[in-house]
VEXSE-804704 format. One record per residue: residue in three letters; x, y, z of N, C-alpha, C in turn. Coordinates in pm, whole numbers, padded with zeros to 5 digits, always signed. Example, Ala and Ser with C-alpha at 12.3 -4.5 7.8 and 13.67 -1.06 7.14 Angstrom:
BEGIN
ALA+01319-00569+00780+01230-00450+00780+01320-00330+00780 SER+01285-00225+00708+01367-00106+00714+01290+00003+00787 
//
This chain:
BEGIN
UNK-00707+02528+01844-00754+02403+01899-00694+02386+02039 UNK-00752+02353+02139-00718+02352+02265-00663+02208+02280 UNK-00562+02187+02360-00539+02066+02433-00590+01992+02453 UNK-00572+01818+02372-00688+01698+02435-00659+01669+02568 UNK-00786+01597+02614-00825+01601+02754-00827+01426+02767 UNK-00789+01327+02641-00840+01226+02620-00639+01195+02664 UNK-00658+01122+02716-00545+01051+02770-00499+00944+02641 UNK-00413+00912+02622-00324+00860+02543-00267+00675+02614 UNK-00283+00574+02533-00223+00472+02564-00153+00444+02464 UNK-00061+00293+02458+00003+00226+02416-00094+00161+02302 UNK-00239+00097+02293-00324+00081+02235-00347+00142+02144 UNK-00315+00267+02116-00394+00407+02019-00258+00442+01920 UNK-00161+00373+01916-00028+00419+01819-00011+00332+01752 UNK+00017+00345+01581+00115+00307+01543+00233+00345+01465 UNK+00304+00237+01463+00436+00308+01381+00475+00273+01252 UNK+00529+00303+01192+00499+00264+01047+00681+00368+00987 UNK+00712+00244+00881+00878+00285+00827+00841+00247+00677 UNK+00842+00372+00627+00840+00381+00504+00982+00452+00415 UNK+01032+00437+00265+01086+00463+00188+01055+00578+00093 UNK+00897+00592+00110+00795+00692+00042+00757+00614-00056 UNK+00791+00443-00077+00688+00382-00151+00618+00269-00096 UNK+00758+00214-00072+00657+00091+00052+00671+00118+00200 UNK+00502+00079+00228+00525+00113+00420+00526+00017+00475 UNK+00680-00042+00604+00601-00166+00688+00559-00094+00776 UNK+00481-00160+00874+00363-00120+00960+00446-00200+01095 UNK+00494-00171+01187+00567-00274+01248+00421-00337+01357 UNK+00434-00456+01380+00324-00522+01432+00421-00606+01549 UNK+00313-00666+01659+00380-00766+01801+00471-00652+01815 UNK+00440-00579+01866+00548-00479+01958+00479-00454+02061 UNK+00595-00412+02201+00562-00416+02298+00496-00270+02314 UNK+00518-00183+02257+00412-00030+02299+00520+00053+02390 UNK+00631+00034+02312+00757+00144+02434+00825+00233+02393 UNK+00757+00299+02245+00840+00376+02196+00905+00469+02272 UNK+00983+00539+02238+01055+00646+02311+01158+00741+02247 UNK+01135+00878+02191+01218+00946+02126+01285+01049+02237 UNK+01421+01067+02186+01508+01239+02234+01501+01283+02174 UNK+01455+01433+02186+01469+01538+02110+01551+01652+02155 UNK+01653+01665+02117+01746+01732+02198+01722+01888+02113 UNK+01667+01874+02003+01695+02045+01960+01800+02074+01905 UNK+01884+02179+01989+02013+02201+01938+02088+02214+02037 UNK+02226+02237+02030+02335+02230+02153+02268+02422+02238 UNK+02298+02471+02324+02274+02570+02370+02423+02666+02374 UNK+02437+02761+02345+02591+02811+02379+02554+02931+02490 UNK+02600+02947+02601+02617+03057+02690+02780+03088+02695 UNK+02822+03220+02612+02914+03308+02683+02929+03290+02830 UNK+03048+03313+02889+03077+03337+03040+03147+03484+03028 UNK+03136+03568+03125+03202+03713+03184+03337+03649+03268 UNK+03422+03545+03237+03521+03541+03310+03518+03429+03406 UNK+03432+03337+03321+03367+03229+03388+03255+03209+03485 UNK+03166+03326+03463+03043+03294+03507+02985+03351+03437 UNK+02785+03320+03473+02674+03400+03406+02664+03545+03425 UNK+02625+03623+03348+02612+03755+03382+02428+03750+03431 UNK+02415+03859+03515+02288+03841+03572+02193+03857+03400 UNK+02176+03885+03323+02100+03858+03199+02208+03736+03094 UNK+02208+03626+03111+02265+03558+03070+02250+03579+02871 UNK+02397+03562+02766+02353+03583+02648+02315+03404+02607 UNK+02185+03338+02572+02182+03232+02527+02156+03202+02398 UNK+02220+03153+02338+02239+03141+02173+02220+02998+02144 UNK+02163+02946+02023+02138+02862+01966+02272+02811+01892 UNK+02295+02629+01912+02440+02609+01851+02389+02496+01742 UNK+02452+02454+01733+02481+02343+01660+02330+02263+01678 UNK+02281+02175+01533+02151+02082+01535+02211+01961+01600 UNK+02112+01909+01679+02123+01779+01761+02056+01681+01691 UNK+02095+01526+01675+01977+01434+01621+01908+01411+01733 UNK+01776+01366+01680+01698+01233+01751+01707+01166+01773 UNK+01701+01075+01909+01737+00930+01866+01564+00858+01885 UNK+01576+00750+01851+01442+00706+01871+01437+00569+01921 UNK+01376+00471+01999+01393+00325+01992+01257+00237+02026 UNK+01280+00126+02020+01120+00068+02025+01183-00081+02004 UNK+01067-00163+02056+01083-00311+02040+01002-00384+02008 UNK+01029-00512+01950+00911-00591+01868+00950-00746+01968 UNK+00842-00843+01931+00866-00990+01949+00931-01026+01843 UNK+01019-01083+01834+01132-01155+01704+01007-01250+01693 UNK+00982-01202+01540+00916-01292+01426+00964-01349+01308 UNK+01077-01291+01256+01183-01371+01197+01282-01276+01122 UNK+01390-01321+01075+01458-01249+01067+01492-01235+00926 UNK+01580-01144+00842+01585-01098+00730+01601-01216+00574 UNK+01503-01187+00522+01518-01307+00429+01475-01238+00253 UNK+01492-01355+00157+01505-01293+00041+01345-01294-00016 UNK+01249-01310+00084+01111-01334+00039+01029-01244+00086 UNK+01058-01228+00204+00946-01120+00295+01026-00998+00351 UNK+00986-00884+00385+01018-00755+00439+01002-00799+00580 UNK+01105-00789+00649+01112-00759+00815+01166-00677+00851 UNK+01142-00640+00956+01209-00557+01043+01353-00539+01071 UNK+01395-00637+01087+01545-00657+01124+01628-00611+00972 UNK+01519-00692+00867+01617-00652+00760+01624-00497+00745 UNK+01570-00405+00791+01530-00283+00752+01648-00202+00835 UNK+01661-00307+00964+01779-00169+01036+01871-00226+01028 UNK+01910-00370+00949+02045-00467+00907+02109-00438+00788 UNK+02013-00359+00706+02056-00342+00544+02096-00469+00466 UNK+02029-00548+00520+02075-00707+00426+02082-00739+00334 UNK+02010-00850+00274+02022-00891+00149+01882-00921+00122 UNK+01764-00901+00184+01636-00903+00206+01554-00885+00077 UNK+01450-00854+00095+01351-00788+00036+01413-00644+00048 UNK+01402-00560+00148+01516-00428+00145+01563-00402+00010 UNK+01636-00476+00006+01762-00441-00101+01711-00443-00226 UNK+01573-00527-00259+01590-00547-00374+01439-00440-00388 UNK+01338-00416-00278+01232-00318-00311+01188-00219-00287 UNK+01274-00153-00200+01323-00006-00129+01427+00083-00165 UNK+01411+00176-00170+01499+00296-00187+01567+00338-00041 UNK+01625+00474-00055+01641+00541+00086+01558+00656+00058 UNK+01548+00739+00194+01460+00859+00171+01603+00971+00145 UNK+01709+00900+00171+01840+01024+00140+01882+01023+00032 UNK+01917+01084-00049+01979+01072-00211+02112+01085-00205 UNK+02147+01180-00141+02280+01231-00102+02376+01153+00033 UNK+02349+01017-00021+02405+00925+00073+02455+00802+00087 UNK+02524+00716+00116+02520+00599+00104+02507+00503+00180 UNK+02439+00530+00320+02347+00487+00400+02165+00497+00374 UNK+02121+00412+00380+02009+00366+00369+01958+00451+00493 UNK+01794+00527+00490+01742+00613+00543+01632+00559+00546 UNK+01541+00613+00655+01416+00550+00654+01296+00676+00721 UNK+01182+00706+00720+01082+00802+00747+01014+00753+00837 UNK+01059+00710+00966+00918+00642+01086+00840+00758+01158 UNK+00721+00690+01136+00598+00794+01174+00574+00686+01295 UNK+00528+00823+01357+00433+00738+01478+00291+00865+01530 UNK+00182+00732+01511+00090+00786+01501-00071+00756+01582 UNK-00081+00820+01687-00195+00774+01762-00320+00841+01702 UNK-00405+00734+01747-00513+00747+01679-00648+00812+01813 UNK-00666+00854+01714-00778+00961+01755-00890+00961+01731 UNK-00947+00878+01658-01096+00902+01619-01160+00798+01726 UNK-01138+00707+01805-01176+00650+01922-01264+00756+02032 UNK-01213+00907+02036-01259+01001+02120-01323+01100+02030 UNK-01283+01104+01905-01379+01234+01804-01268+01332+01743 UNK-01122+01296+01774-01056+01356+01721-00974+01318+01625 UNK-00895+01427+01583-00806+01439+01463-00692+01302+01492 UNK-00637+01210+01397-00475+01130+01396-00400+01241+01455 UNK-00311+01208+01554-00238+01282+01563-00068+01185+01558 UNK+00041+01295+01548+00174+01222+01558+00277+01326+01566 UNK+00404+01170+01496+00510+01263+01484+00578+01172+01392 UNK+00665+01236+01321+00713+01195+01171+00919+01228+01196 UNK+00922+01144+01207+01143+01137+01191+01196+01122+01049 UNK+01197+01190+00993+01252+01159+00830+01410+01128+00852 UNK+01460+01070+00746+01633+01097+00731+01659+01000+00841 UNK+01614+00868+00892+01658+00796+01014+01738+00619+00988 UNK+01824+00636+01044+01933+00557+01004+01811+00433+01121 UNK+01844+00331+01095+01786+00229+01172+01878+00111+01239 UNK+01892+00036+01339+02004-00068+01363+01904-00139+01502 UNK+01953-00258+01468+01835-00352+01599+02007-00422+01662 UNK+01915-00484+01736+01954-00603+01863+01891-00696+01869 UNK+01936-00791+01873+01837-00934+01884+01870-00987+01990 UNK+01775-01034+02084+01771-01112+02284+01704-01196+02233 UNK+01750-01334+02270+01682-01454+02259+01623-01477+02403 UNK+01497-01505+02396+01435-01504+02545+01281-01544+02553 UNK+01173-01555+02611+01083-01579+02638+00988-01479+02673 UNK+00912-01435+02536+00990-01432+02413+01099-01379+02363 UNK+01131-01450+02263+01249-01366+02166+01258-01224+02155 UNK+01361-01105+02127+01242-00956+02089+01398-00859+02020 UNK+01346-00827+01945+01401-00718+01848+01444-00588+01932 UNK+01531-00474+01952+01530-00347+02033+01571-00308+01901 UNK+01530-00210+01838+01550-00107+01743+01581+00060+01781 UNK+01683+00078+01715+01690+00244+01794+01754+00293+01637 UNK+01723+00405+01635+01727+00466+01509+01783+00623+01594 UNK+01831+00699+01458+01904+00820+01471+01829+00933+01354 UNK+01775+00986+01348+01708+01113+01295+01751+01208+01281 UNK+01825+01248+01122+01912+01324+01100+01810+01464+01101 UNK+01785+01521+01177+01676+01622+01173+01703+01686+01302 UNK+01676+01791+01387+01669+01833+01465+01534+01790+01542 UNK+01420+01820+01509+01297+01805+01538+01189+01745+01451 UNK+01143+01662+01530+01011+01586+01405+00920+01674+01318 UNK+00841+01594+01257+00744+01700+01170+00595+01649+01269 UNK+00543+01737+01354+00401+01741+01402+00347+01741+01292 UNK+00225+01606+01345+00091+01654+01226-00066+01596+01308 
//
């Protein structure tokens, strides 16, 4: 399949944090996602403190992801409804009482955010990217409007393309 030619907006994504049973869908966001993908650390040997003209480059250590994004503060964590905040606060929410983690082997709460532009607007396939294993934590700015900054950590090296 060759490279789309269809340009990409803020309009055509969404993101969505699931447990693998319930999904929120995050909604009133400003359209700023933004992930690092660092890969892994790089290791280069030195000859005595420099490169040798064929440098040896080796693969080190896995790097996380980080990921972040922002919403309009619509309210904040409560014992009735699923929000956002409660999700990267670990509260006393809905969270606690109707979610799992996606980690077993943990005692931090994990979360699976997909992000996913849509494609059938031009004739093509959903396309995305998927962060499993992602720790979540917000910020709250009171302001005009109010707004949530969420940044999450992705115990993964690299997302899952789909």
């Amino acid at each position: 399949m060759a490279e789309s030619n269809a340009v990409r907006t803020k309009q055509d994504a969404i993101i969505t944090i699931t447990d693998g049973t319930t999904t929120y869908t995050v909604a009133k966001e400003a359209g700023d996602l933004n992930a690092s993908i660092p890969g892994y650390n790089l290791t280069a040997p030195l000859d005595r403190g420099r490169f040798t003209a064929s440098p040896t480059i080796r693969r080190g250590d896995d790097q996380p992801i980080s990921i972040g994004f922002s919403i309009y503060l619509r309210d904040l964590p409560n014992a009735t409804n699923l929000t956002l905040p409660d999700l990267c606060m670990d509260l006393s929410g809905t969270v606690a009482a109707g979610m799992t983690t996606t980690t077993t082997d943990s005692d931090v709460r994990t979360w699976t955010v997909t992000y996913t532009i849509d494609g059938t607007w031009n004739g093509e396939a959903d396309r995305g990217l998927t962060f499993p294993n992602t720790v979540l934590r917000a910020t709250i700015q009171e302001g005009d409007p109010s707004s949530v900054s969420v940044t999450g950590v992705c115990h993964q090296p690299f997302p899952t393309v789909f």
